[in-house]
PDB file with one MODEL, atoms N, CA, C and O in Angstrom:
MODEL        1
ATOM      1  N   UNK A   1       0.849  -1.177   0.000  1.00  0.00           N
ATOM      2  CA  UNK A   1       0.000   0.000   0.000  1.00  0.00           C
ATOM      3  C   UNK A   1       0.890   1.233   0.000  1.00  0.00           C
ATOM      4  O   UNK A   1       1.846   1.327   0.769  1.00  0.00           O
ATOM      5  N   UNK A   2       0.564   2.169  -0.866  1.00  0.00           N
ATOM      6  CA  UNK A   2       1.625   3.152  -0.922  1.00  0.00           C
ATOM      7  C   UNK A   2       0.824   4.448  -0.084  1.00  0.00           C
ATOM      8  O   UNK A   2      -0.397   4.606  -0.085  1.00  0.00           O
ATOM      9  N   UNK A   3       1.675   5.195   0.519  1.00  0.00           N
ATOM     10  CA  UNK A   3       1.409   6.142   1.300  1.00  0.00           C
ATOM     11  C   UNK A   3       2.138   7.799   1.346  1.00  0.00           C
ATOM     12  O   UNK A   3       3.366   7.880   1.345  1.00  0.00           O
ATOM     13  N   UNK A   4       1.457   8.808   1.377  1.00  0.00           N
ATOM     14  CA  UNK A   4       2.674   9.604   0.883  1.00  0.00           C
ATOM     15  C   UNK A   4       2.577  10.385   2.470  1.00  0.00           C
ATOM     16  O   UNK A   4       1.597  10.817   3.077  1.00  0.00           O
ATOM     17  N   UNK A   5       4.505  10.340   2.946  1.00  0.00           N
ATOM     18  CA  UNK A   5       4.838  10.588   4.275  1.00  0.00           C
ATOM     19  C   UNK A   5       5.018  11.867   4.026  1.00  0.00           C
ATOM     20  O   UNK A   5       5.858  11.935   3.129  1.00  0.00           O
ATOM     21  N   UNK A   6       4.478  13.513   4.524  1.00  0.00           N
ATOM     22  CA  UNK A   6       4.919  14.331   4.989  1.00  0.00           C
ATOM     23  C   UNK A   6       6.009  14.795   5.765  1.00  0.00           C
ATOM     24  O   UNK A   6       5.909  14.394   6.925  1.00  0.00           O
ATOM     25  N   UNK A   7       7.093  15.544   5.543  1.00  0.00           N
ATOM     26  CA  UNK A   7       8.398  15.654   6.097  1.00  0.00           C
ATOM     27  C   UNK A   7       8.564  17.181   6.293  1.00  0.00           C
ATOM     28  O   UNK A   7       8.758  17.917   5.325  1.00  0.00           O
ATOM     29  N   UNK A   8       8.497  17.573   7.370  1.00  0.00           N
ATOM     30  CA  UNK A   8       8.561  18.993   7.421  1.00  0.00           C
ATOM     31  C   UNK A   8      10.222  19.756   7.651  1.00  0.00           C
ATOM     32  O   UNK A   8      10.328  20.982   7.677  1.00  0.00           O
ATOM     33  N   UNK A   9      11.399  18.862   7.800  1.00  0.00           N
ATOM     34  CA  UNK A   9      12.687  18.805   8.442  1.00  0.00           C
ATOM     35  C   UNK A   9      13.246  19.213   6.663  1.00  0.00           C
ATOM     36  O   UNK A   9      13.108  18.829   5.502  1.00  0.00           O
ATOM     37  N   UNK A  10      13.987  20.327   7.558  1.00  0.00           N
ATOM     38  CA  UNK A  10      14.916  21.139   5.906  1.00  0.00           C
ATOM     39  C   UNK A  10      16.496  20.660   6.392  1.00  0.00           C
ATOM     40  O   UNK A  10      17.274  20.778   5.445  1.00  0.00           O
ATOM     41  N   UNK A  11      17.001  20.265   7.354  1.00  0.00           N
ATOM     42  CA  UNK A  11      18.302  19.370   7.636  1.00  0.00           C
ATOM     43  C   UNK A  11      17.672  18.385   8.507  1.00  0.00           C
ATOM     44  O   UNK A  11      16.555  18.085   8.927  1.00  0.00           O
ATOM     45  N   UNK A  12      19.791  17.745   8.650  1.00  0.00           N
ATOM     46  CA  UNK A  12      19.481  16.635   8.976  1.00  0.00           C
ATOM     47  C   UNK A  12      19.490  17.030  11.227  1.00  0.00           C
ATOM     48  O   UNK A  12      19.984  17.983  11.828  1.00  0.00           O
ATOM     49  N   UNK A  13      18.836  15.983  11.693  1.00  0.00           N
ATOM     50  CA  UNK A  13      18.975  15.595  13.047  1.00  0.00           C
ATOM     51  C   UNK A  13      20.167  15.133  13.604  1.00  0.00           C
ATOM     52  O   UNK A  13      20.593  14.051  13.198  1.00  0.00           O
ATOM     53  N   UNK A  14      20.842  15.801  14.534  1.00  0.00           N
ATOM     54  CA  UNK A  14      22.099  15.282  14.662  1.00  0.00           C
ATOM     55  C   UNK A  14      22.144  14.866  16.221  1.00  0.00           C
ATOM     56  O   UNK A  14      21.936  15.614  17.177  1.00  0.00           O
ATOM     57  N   UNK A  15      22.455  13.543  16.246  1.00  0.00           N
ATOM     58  CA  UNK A  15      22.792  12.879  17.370  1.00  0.00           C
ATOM     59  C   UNK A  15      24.165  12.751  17.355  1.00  0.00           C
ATOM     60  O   UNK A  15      24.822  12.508  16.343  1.00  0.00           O
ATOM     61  N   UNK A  16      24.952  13.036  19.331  1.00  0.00           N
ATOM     62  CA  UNK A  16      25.823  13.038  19.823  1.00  0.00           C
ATOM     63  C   UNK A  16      26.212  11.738  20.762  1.00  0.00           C
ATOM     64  O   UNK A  16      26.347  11.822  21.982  1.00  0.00           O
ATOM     65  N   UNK A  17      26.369  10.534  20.008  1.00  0.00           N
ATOM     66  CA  UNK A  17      26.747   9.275  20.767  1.00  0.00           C
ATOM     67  C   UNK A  17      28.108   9.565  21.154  1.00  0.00           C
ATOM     68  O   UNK A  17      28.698  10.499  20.612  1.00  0.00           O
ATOM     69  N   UNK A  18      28.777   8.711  22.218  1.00  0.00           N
ATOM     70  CA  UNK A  18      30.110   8.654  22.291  1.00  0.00           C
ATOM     71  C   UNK A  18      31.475   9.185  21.782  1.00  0.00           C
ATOM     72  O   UNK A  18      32.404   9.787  22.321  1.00  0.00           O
ATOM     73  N   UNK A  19      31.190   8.657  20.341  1.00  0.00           N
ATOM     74  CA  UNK A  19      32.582   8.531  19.507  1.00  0.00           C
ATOM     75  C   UNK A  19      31.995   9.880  18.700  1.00  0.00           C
ATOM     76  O   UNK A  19      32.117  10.982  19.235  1.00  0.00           O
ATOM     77  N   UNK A  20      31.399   9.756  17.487  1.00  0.00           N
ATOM     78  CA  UNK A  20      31.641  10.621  16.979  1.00  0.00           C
ATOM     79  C   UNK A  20      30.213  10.745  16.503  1.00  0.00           C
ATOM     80  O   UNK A  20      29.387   9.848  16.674  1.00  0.00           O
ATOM     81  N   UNK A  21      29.886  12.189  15.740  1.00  0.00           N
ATOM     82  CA  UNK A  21      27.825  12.475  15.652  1.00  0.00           C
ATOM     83  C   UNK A  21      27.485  11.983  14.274  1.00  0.00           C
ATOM     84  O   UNK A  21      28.155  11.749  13.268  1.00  0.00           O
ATOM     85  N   UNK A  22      26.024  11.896  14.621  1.00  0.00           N
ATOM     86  CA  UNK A  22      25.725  11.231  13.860  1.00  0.00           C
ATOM     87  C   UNK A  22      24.465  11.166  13.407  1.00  0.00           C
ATOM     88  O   UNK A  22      23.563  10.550  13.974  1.00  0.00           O
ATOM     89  N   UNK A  23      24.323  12.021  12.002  1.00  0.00           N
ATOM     90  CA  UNK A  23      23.289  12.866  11.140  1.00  0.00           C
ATOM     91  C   UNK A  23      22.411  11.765  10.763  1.00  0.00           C
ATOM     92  O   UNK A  23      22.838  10.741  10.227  1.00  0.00           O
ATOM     93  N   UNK A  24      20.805  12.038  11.128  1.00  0.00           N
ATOM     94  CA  UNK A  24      19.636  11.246  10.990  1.00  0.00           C
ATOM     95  C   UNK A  24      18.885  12.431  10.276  1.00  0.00           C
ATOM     96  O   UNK A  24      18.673  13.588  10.640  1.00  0.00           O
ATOM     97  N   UNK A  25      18.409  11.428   8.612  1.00  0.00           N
ATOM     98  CA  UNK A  25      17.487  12.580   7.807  1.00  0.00           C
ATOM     99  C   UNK A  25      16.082  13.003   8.658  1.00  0.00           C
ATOM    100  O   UNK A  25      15.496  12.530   9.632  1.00  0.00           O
ATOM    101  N   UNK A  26      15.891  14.042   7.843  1.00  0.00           N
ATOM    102  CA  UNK A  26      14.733  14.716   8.611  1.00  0.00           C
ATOM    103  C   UNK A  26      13.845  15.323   7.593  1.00  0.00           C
ATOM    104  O   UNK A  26      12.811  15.872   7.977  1.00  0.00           O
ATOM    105  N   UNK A  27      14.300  15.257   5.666  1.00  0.00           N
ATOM    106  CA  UNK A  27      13.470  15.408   5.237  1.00  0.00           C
ATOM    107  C   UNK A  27      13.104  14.512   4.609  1.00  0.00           C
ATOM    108  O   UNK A  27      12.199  14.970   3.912  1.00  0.00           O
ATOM    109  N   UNK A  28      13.283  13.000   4.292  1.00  0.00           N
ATOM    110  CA  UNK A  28      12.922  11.899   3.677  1.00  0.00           C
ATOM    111  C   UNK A  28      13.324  11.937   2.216  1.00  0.00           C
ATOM    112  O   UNK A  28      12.847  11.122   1.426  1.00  0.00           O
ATOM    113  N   UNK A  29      14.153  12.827   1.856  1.00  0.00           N
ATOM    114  CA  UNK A  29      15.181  12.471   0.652  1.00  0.00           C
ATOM    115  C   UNK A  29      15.966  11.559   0.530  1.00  0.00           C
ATOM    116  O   UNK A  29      16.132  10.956  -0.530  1.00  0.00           O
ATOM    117  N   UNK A  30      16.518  11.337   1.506  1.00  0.00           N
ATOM    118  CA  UNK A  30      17.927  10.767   1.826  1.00  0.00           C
ATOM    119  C   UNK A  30      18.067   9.283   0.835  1.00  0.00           C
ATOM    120  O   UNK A  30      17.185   8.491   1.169  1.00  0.00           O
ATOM    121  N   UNK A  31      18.721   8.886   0.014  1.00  0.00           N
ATOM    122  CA  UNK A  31      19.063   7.681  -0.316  1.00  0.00           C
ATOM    123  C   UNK A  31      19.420   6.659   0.666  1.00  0.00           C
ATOM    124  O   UNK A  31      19.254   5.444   0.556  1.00  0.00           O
ATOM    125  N   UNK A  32      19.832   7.182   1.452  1.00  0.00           N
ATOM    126  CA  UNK A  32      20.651   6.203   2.608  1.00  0.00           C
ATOM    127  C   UNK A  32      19.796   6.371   3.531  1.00  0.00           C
ATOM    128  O   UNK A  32      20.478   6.249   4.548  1.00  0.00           O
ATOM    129  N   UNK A  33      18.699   6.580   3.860  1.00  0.00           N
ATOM    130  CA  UNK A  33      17.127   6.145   4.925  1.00  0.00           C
ATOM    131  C   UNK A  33      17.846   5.396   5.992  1.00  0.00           C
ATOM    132  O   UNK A  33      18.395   4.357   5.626  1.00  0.00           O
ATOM    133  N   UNK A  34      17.910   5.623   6.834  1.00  0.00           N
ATOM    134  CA  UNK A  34      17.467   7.202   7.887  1.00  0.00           C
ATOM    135  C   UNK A  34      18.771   7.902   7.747  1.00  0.00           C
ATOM    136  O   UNK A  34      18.696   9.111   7.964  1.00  0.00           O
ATOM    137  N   UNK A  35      20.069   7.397   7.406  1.00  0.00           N
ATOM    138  CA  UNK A  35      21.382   8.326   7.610  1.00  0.00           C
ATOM    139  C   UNK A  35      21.261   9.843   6.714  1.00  0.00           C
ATOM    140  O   UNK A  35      20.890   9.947   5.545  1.00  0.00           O
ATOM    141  N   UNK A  36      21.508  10.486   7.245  1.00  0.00           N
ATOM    142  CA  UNK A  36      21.304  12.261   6.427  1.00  0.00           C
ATOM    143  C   UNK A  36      22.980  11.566   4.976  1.00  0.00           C
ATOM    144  O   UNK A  36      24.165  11.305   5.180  1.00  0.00           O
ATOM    145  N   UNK A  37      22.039  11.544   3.590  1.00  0.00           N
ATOM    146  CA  UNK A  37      23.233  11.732   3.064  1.00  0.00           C
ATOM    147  C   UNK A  37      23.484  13.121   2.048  1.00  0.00           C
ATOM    148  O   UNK A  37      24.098  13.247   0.988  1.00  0.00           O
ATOM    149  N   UNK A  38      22.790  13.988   2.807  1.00  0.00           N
ATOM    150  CA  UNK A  38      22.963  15.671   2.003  1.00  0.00           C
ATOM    151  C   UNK A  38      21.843  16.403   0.789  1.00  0.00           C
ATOM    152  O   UNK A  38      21.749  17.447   0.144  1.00  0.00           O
ATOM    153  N   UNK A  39      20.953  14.839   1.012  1.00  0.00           N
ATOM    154  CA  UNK A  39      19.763  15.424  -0.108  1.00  0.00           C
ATOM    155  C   UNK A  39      19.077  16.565   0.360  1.00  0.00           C
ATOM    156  O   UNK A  39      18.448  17.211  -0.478  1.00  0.00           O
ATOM    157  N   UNK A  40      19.075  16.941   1.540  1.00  0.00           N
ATOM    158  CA  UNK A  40      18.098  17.963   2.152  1.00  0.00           C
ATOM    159  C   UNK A  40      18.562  19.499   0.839  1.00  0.00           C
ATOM    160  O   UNK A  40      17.859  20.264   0.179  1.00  0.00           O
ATOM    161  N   UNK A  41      20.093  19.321   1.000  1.00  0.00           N
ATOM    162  CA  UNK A  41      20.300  20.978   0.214  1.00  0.00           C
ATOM    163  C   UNK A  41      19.668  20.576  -0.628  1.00  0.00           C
ATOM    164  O   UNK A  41      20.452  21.397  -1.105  1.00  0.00           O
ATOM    165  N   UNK A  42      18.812  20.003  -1.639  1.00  0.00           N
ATOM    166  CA  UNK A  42      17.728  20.331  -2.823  1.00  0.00           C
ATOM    167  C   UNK A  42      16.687  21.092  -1.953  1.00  0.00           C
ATOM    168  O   UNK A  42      16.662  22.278  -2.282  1.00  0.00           O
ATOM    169  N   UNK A  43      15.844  20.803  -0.974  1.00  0.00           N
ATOM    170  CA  UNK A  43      14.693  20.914  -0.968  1.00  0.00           C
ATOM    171  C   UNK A  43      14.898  22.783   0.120  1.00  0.00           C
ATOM    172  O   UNK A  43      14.023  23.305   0.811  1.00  0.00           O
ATOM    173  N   UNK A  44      16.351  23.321  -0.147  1.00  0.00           N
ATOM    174  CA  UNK A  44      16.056  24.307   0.957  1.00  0.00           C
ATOM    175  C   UNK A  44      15.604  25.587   0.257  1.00  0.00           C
ATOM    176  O   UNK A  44      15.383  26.438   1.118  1.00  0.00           O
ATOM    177  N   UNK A  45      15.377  26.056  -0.991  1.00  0.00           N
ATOM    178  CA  UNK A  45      14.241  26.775  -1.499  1.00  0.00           C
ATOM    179  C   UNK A  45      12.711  26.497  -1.553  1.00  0.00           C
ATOM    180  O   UNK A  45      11.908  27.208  -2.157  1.00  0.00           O
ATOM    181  N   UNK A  46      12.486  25.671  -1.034  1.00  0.00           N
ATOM    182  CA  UNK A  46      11.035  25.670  -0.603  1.00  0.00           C
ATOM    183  C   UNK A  46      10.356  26.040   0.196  1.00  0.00           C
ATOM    184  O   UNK A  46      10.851  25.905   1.315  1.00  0.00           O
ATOM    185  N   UNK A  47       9.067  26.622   0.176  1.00  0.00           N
ATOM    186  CA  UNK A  47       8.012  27.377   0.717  1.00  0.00           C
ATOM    187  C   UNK A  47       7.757  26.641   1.844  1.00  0.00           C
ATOM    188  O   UNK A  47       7.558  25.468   1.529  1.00  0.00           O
ATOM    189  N   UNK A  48       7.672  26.845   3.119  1.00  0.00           N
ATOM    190  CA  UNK A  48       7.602  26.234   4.224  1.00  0.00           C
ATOM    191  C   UNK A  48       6.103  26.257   4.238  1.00  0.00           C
ATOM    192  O   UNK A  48       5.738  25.573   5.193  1.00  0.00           O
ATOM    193  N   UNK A  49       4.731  26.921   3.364  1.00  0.00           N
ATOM    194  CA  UNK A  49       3.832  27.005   3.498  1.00  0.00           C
ATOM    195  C   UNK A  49       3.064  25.814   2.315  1.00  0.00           C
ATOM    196  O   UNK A  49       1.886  25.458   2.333  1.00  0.00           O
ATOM    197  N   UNK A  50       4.086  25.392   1.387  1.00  0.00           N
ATOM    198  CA  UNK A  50       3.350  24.459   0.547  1.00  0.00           C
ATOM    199  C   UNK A  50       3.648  22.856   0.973  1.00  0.00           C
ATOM    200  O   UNK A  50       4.274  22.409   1.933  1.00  0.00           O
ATOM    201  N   UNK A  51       3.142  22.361   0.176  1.00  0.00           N
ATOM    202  CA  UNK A  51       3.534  20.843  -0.005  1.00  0.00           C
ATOM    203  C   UNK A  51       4.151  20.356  -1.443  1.00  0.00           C
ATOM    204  O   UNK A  51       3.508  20.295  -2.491  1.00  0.00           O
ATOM    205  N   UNK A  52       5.636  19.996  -1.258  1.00  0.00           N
ATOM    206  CA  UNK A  52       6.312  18.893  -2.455  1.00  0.00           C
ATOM    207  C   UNK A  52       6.081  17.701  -2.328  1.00  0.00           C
ATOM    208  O   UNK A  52       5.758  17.151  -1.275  1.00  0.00           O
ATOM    209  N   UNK A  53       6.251  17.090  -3.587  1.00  0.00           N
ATOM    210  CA  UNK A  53       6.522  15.448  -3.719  1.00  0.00           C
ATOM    211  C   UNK A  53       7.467  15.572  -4.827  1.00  0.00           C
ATOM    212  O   UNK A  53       7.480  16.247  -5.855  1.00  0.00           O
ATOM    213  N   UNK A  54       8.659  14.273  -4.035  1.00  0.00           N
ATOM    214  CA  UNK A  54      10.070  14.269  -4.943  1.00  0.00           C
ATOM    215  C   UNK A  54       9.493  12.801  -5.721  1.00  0.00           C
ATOM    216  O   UNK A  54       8.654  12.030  -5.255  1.00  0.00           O
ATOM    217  N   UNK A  55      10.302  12.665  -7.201  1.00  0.00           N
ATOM    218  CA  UNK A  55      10.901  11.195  -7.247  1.00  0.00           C
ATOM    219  C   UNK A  55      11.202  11.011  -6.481  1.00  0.00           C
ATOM    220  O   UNK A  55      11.510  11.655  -5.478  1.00  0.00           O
ATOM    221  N   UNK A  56      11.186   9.273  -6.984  1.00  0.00           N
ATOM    222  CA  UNK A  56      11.992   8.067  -6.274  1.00  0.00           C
ATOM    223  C   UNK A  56      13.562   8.459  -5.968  1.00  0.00           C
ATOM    224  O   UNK A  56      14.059   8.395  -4.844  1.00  0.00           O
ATOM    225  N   UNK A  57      14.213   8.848  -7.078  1.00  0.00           N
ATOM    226  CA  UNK A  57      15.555   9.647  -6.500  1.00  0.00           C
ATOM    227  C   UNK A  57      15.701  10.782  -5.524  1.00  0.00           C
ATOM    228  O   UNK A  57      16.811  11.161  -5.153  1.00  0.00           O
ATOM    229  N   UNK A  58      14.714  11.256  -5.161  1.00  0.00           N
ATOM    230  CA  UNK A  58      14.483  12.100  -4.432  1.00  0.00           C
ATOM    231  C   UNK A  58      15.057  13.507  -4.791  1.00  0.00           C
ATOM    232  O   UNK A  58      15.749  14.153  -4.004  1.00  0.00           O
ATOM    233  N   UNK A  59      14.589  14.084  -6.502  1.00  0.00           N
ATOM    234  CA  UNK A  59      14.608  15.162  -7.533  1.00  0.00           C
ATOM    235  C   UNK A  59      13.729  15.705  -7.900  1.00  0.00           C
ATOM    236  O   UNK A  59      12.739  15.400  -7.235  1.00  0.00           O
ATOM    237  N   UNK A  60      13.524  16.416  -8.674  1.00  0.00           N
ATOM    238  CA  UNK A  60      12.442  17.082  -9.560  1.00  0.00           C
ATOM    239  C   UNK A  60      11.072  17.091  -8.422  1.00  0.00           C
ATOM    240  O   UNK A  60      10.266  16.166  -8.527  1.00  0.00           O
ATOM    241  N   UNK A  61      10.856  18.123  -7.385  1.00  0.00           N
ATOM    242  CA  UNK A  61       9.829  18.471  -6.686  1.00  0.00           C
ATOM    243  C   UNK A  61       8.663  18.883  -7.659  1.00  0.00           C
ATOM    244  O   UNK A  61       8.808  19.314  -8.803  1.00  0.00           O
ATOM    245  N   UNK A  62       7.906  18.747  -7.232  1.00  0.00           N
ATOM    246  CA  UNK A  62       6.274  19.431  -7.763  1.00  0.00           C
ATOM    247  C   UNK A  62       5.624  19.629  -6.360  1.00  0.00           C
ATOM    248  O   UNK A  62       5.599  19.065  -5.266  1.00  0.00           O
ATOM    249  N   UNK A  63       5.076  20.809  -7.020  1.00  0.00           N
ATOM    250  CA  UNK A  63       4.277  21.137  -5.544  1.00  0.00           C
ATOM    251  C   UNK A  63       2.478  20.670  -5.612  1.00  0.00           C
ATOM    252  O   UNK A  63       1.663  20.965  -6.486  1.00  0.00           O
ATOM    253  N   UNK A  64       2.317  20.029  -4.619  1.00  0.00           N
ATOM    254  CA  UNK A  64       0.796  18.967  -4.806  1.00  0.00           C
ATOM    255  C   UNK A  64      -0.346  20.129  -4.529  1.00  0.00           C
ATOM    256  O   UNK A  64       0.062  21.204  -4.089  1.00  0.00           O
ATOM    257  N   UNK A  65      -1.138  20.033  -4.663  1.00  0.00           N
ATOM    258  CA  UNK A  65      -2.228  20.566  -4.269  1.00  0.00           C
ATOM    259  C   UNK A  65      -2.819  20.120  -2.689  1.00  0.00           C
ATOM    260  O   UNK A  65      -2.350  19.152  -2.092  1.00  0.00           O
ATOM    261  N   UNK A  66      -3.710  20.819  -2.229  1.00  0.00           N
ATOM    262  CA  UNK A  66      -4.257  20.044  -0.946  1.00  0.00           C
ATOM    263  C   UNK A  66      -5.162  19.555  -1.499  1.00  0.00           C
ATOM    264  O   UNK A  66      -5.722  19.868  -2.550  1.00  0.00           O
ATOM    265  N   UNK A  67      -5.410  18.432  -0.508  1.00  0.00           N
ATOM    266  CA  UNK A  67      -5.939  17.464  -0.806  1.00  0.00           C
ATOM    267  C   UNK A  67      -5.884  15.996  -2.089  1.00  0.00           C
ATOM    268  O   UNK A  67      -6.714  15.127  -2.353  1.00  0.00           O
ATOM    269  N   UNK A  68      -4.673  16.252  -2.568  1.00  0.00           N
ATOM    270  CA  UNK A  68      -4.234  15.551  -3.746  1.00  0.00           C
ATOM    271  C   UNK A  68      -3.532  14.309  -3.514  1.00  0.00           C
ATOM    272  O   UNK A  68      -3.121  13.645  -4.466  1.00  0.00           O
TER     273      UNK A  68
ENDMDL
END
């Protein structure tokens, strides 16, 4: 069943374990799910008031309509 996840996070989450930190995505670009691997810089011209949907590569945004 496919579902489309809302992601409101324009970087990544950074946790401070032990050794060394360690970046958890926060906008659901990421190729590497959950590790932040830098896809966020696409999505940081966007309208904090609309809604995108990326490809599967997590590229080419379109902005959805509500309710769509």
């Amino acid at each position: 069943m496919a579902r489309l996840v809302k992601f409101d996070g324009l970087k990544p989450i950074k946790i401070e374990p032990q050794e060394k930190p360690i970046f958890v995505c926060a906008c659901g670009l990421s190729q590497k799910f959950p590790i932040c691997d830098g896809h966020h810089k696409g999505c940081a011209a966007e309208d904090p008031t609309r809604t995108y949907q990326y490809d599967a590569e997590g590229q080419n945004p379109r902005e959805v309509a509500q309710g769509e």
